[in-house]
C-alpha positions, -999 to 999 in steps of 0.1 A, spaced: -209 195 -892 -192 164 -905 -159 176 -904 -165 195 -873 -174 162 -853 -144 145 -870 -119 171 -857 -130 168 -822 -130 129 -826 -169 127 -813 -200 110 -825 -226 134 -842 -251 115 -822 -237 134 -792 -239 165 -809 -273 163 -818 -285 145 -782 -309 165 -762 -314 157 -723 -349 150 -716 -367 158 -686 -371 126 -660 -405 114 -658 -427 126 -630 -433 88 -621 -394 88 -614 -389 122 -597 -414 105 -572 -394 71 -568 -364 90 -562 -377 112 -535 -393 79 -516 -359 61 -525 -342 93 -505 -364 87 -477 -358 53 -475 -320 54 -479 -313 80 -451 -332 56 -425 -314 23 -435 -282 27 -457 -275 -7 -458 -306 -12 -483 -297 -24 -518 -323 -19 -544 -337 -50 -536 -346 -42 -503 -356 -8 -512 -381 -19 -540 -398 -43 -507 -399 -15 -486 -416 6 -511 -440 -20 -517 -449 -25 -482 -449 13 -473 -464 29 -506 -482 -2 -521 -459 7 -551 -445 -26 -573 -412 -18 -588 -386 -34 -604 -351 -37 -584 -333 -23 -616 -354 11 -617 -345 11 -580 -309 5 -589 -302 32 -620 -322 58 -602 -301 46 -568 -272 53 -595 -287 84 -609 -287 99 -573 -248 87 -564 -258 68 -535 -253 28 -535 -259 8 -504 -235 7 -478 -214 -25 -466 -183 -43 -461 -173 -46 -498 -142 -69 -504 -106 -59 -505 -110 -24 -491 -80 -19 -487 -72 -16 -527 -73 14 -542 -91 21 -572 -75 30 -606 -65 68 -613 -65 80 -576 -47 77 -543 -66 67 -515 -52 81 -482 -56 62 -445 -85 66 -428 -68 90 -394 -94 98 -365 -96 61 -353 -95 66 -316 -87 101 -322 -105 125 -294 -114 159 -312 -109 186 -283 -113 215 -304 -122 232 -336 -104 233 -369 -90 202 -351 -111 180 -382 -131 188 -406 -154 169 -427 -170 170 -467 -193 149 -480 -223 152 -508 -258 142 -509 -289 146 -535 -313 174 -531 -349 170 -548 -372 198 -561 -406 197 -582 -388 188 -609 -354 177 -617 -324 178 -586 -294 192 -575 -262 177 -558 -253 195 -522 -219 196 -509 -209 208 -475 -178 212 -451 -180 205 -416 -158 212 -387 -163 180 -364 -160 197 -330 -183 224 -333 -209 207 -361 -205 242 -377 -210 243 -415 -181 259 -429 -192 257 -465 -217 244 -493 -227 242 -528 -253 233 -553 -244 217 -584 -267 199 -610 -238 174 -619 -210 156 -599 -181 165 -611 -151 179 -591 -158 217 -598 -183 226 -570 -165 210 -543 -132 224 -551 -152 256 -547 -164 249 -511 -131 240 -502 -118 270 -511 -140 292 -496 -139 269 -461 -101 275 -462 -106 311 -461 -123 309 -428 -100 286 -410 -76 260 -412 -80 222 -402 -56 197 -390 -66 168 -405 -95 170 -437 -119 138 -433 -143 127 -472 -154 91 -487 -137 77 -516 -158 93 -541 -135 103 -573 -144 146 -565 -126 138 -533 -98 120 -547 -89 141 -578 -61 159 -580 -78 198 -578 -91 186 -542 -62 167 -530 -36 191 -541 -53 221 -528 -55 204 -493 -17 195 -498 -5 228 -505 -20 241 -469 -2 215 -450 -38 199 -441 -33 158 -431 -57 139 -455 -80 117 -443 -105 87 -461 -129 67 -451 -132 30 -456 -154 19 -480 -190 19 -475 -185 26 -443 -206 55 -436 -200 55 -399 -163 69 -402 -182 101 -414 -207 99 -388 -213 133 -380 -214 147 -417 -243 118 -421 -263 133 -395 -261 166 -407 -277 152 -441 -306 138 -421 -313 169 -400 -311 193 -435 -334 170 -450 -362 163 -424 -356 201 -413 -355 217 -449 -360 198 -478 -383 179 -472 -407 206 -462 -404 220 -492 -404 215 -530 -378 241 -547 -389 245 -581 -356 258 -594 -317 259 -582 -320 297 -575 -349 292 -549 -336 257 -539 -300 278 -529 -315 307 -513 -339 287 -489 -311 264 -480 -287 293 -471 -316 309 -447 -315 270 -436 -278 267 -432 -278 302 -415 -303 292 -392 -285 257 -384 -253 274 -379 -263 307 -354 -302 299 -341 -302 260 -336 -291 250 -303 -275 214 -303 -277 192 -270 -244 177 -273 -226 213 -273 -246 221 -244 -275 235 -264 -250 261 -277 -253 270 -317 -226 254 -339 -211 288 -346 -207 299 -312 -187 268 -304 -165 274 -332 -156 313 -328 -155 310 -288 -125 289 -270 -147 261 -247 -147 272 -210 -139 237 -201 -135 211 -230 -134 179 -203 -173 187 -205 -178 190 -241 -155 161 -258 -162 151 -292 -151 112 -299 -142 98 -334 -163 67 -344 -142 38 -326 -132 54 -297 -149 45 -257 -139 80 -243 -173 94 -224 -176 129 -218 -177 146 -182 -222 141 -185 -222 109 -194 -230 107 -228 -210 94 -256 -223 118 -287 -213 90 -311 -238 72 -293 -271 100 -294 -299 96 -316 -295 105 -352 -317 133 -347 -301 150 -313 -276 171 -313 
């Protein structure tokens, strides 16, 4: 075993390390730490461990907040400085639909990832959007972050369609190479947001919210299997049953498949831009919830 750890240059400690479950005491923080997070992402863990006192009566220490915050992949969200450099190892591409009006699908589409809890343990949910018709092209569970799943999604969203311009955060399964290539080799425009600035994937945010308050948190999967096939009645649902007020209480997918009758009525803004649809309503500016 020696020699075998030598050869592939790693530590026999690793070898011999076996992940242990989290605490129940933490599973619970983390779901209360969801809640809290998708009603004010600007929260840091200091913020967070107040607003769990004053809700829950629970007294925590801001650096449990913070490696669970880190556990999860979700940090708070502001202005940090120099944006505009990238990080090491990875291009970071221009952020595109500033003041860009989306008039019709496959126009933009949109990625991002959130955390999914069940009894015990959790799972990481990625999803592709198309912007216009809020329909969900794609997703996938995974129980770790690394690129794999996503590629996966994008993959099987490409089969179905093919966008203009592609629209994700900074996060490095976003940035890689197996991502940005793939998006490359189909002629797609590439498209970043700013960092911490959730509001340039607005619509991809809301989605998260509605899944959540809709479907998970309704429920307590006890395992990825049941945890995938309740949120693919959920996504099935979402995509052919829910009507959403902004498309004129048409279902995402029948925007998508169907040509608009008259898209001066149904114009979808990018965050940034004043344009105000033929009814009146800006849908950047309708409640989190409505849609």
């Amino acid at each position: 075993m020696i020699n075998q750890c030598r050869l592939l240059d790693i530590n026999r400690s690793s070898l011999y390390y076996q992940a242990k479950e989290l605490p129940d005491k933490d599973m619970v923080l983390m779901k209360l730490i969801d809640r809290q997070y998708l009603a004010t992402p600007f929260y840091g863990a200091r913020k967070i461990a107040v607003e769990l006192k004053r809700q829950a009566g629970l007294t925590v220490n801001r650096k449990r907040i913070r490696r669970l915050m880190q556990l999860m992949g979700i940090r708070a969200i502001y202005r940090r400085p120099r944006t505009s450099t990238p990080a090491p190892g990875h291009k970071v591409y221009p952020y595109l639909l500033r003041d860009l009006v989306i008039t019709r699908p496959n126009q933009v589409w949109a990625a991002d990832i959130t955390y999914i809890p069940m009894s015990r343990g959790f799972l990481y949910l990625v999803a592709i959007i198309d912007w216009y018709s809020r329909c969900v092209l794609s997703w996938r569970l995974s129980n770790t972050l690394d690129a794999g799943f996503c590629v996966d999604a994008l993959e099987e969203a490409l089969s179905k369609g093919m966008p203009e311009i592609f629209n994700t955060d900074q996060g490095s399964q976003f940035t890689g190479e197996a991502f940005t290539r793939l998006l490359e080799r189909h002629g797609v425009k590439i498209s970043m947001d700013g960092k911490g600035s959730y509001n340039d994937n607005l619509f991809i945010e809301r989605l998260w919210r509605t899944v959540k308050y809709e479907e998970v948190y309704l429920k307590a999967y006890r395992d990825g299997r049941e945890a995938r096939i309740s949120l693919g009645e959920y996504f099935r649902f979402y995509n052919t049953r829910r009507p959403h007020q902004s498309l004129g209480y048409r279902t995402p997918a029948e925007v998508y498949a169907g040509a608009v009758e008259d898209p001066c009525t149904n114009v979808v803004e990018s965050p940034g831009t004043n344009t105000v649809g033929m009814a009146g309503l800006s849908l950047n500016k309708v409640p989190i919830l409505s849609y």
